[in-house]
N, C-alpha and C positions, 0 to 999 in steps of 0.2 A: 245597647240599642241607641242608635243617633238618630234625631230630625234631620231629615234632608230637604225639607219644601213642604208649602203650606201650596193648596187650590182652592176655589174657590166654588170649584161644583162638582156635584156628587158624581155626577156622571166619570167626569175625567177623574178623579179619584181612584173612581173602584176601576178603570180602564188602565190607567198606570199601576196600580197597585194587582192586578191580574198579571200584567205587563211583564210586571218585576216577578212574580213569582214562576212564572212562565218560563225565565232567565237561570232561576234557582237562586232569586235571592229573596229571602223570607222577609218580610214584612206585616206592618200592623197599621190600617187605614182609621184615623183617629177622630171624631166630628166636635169641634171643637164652639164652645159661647163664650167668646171675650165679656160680652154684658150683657144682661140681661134683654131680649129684646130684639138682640143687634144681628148683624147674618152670620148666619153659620159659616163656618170654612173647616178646610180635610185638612191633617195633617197626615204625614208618611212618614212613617220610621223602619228605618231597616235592623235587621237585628243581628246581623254577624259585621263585626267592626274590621275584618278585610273587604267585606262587600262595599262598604260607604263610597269608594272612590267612583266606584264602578256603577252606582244607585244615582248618586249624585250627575255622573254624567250624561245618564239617560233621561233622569228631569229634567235638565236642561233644555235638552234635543225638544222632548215631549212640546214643554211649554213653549218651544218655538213654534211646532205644529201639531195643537192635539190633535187634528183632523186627519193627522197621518194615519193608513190604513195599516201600518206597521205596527201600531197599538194594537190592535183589533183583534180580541181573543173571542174565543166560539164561547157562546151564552152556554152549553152547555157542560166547556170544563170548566166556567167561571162559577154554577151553581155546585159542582161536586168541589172543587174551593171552599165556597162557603158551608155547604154540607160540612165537608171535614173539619175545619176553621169552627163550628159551633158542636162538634165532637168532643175537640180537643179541646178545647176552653169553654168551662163552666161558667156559668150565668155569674156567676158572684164576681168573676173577671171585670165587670159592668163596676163593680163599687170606686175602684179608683178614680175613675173621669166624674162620678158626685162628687167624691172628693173633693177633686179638684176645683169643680165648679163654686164649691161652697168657701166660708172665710169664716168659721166658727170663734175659733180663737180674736181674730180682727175685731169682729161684731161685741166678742165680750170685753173687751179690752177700751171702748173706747162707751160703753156701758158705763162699766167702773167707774173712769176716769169721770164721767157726766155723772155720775150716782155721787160722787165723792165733792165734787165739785158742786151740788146742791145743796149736798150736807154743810159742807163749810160754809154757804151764803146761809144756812138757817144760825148756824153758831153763831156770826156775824152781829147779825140782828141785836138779840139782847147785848152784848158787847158795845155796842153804837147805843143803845139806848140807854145803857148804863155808863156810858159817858165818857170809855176807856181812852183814852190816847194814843193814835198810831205812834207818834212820835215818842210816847213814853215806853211804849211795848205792845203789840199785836199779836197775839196768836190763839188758834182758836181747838178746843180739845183736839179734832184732828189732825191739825197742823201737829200738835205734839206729839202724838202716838204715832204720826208717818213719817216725819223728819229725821233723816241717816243718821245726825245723833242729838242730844236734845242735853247740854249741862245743867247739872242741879239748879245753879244763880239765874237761870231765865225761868225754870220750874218754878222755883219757889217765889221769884219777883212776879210771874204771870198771875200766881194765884192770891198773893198779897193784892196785889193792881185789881181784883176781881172783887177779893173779900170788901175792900174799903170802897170801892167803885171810886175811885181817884179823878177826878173830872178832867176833860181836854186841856193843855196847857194850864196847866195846874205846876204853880209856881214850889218847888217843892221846898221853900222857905217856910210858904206858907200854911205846911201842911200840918196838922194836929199834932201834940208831942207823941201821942199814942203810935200814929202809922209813922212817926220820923223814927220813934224807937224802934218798930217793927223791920222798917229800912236798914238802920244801921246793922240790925242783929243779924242780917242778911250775910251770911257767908258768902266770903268773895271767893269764889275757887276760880281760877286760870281755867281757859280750856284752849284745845287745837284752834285757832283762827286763820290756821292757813297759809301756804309757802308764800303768798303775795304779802299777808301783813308781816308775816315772819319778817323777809326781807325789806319791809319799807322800816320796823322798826331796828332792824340793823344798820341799817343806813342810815337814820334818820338822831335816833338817838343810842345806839350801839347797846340796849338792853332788849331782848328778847324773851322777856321769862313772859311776860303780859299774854305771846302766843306760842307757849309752850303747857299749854295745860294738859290734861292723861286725853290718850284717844280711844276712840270707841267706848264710850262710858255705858249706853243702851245697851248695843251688840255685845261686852261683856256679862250683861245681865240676862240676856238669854232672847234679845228682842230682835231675832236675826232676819226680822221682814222688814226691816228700815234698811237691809242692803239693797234692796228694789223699791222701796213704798214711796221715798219722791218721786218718784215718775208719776205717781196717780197724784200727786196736785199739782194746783194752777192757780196762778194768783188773779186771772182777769177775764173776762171772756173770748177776748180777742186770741190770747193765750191759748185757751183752751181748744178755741175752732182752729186754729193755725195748726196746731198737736194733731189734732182729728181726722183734719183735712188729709194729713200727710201720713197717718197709721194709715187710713183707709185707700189713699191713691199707691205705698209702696207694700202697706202689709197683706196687704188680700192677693195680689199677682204671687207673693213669695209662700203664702198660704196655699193658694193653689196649688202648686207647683212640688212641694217640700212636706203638705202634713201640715195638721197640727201640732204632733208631737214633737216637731222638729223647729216649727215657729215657735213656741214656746222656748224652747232651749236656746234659739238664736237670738230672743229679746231679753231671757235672764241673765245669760251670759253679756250680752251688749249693755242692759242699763246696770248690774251689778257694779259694770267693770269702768262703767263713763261716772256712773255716782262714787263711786273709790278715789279715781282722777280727781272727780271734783270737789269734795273731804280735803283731802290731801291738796289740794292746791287754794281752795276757798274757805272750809270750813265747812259745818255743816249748815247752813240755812242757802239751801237750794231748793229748787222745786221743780218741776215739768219733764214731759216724756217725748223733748228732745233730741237728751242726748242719744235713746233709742230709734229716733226719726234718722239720726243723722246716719247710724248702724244701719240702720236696713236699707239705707241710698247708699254705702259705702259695699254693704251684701250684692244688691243689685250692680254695682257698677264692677264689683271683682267678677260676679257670674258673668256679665257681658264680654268679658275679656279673654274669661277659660274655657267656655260653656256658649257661646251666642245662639245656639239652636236650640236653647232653653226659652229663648224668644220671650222674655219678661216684656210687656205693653208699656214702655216706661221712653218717654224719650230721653236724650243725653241733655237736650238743651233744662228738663226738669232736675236732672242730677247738678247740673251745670249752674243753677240755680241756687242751688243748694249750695254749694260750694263755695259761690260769691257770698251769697247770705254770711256764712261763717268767717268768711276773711274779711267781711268789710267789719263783724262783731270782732273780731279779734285785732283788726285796726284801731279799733273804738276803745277794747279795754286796754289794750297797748299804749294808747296816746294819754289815757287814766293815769296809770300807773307812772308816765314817766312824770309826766305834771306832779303826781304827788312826790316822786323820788327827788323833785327837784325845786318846786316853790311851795306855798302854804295853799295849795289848793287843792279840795277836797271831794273833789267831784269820780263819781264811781257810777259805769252804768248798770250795775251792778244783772248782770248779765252770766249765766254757767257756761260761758264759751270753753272751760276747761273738757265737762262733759262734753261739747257741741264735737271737737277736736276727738277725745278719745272714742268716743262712740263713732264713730267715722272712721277709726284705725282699726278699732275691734271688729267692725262690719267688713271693712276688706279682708283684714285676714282671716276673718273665717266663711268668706265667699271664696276663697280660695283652696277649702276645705272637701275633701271628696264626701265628706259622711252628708255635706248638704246637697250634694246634687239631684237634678229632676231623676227621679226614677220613674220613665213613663210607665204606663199602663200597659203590659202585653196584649 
């Protein structure tokens, strides 16, 4: 079944779509809510994929002159039509265009993200009032239990910084013998820090153990929902609406269109696979559901290429957008990196453009995926 043309009134609709059957070519007249509110418009789908050339070229003719008496089919073969047409297809045929209409998944997704993103401003709080130091170490229950992986030496330094409430800029000369002891006896274990410091400390001073420490240290312990669970934080607000803004303008059209059950799988697969990228190239202290934003603009822009009569509401100039955003970030960490590869400057925008990049690759090729395609509605 292919879209051939969208109209914009019911009339000329069901007049073509008579038209076409009149022809013997089967068809399914569609009434489509882009949003809430907004005007209706017909879609036409024809259902035998030799017919399309020949459907297509009659729409055309049509929309040049609906007023052609050449359309014009007798009202009453057009009701034993619809007689048969509500024979053959049962009421429940009706559930897929709900479907479509709705964005369940979307709706929960960005719930979460705002539910999770509360939680961590309540953690916050007493942390700031017991006087913790960004600069010595931040992280708040959450942040721990969601982060792709989490080394024992931050574990256990978070909860000493907690236990003694260590005050802001707090000279650590000056700190008690008791918490200096408790410091030292602090196991230093290595951990992954990632192919960027990998390679600056190979360069830099040709020893690499510092970011060679074991990977996946959680995930081997059985905590296999930090493969996805950075996407649900955010460190900012700004963050956070940016994230939101962009599930809801790319994930609801693909929602629509594809299921739940299929969005679902298209965002584990995309943030699984952008938060692995960015482990492996940064380490694990990332956060945001980015690198998923970038996948479902990268899903959209393969669909438009294989598929364009799946007709996503998306313009190219918003994908286009998107695009720049990630090269000008990948400019930025580019220009980081070589500054540090090459004088004593230490500046990092400290940025997951690795996710931004891979979730962007995963979303095209699997926009180009037949098991994602629109399956209209018969």
């Amino acid at each position: 079944m292919r879209h051939i043309g969208t109209l914009i009134y019911e009339k000329d609709a069901l007049r073509l779509a008579s038209y076409l059957r009149r022809q013997g070519i089967q068809n399914t007249c569609e009434i489509v809510y882009e949003e809430p509110g907004s005007r209706i418009s017909y879609e036409i789908w024809v259902h035998e994929e030799d017919r399309i050339e020949e459907a297509k070229a009659i729409f055309e003719t049509f929309q040049k002159d609906p007023a052609n008496r050449e359309f014009d089919v007798p009202i009453t073969e057009q009701l034993q039509e619809e007689e048969k047409a509500s024979l053959e297809e049962p009421l429940a045929e009706e559930i897929p265009l709900e479907r479509r209409l709705s964005a369940h998944f979307t709706n929960f997704i960005i719930a979460v993200c705002a539910l999770i993103f509360f939680i961590n401003g309540m953690q916050e709080i007493p942390l700031v009032e017991e006087g913790i130091s960004e600069e010595i170490f931040s992280m708040t229950p959450i942040q721990a239990d969601l982060l792709f992986d989490l080394p024992p030496f931050f574990e256990e330094l978070s909860n000493l910084i907690q236990k003694h409430q260590i005050a802001p800029n707090q000279n650590l000369e000056k700190l008690s013998p008791e918490i200096q002891a408790d410091l030292e006896a602090l196991p230093h274990v290595t951990y992954w820090r990632g192919l960027y410091d990998w390679i600056l400390l190979k360069f830099k001073t040709g020893n690499t153990a510092e970011a060679e420490g074991p990977l996946f240290i959680k995930l081997r312990q059985g905590e296999v929902w930090r493969l996805f669970s950075p996407c649900l934080l955010h460190a900012g607000l700004l963050h956070i609406l940016f994230n939101m803004i962009w599930v809801w303008v790319l994930g609801r059209p693909i929602e629509q269109r594809i299921g739940l059950f299929k969005t679902l799988l298209l965002s584990l697969v995309i943030g699984i696979g952008s938060n692995a990228t960015q482990y492996f190239m940064g380490g694990p202290f990332f956060i945001g559901y980015s690198g998923v934003v970038m996948g479902l603009a990268g899903f959209i822009w393969s669909r438009e290429q294989i598929a364009p009569w799946e007709g996503y509401p998306v313009n190219r100039s918003t994908l286009l957008f998107l695009v720049l955003f990630v090269l000008a970030m990948f400019g930025l960490q580019a220009t980081s990196f070589i500054l540090q590869l090459f004088s004593d400057v230490s500046f990092s925008p400290n940025i997951a453009n690795s996710a931004h990049i891979a979730g962007g690759v995963f979303g095209l090729i699997l926009g180009r995926s037949s098991f994602f395609s629109w399956r209209a509605a018969k």
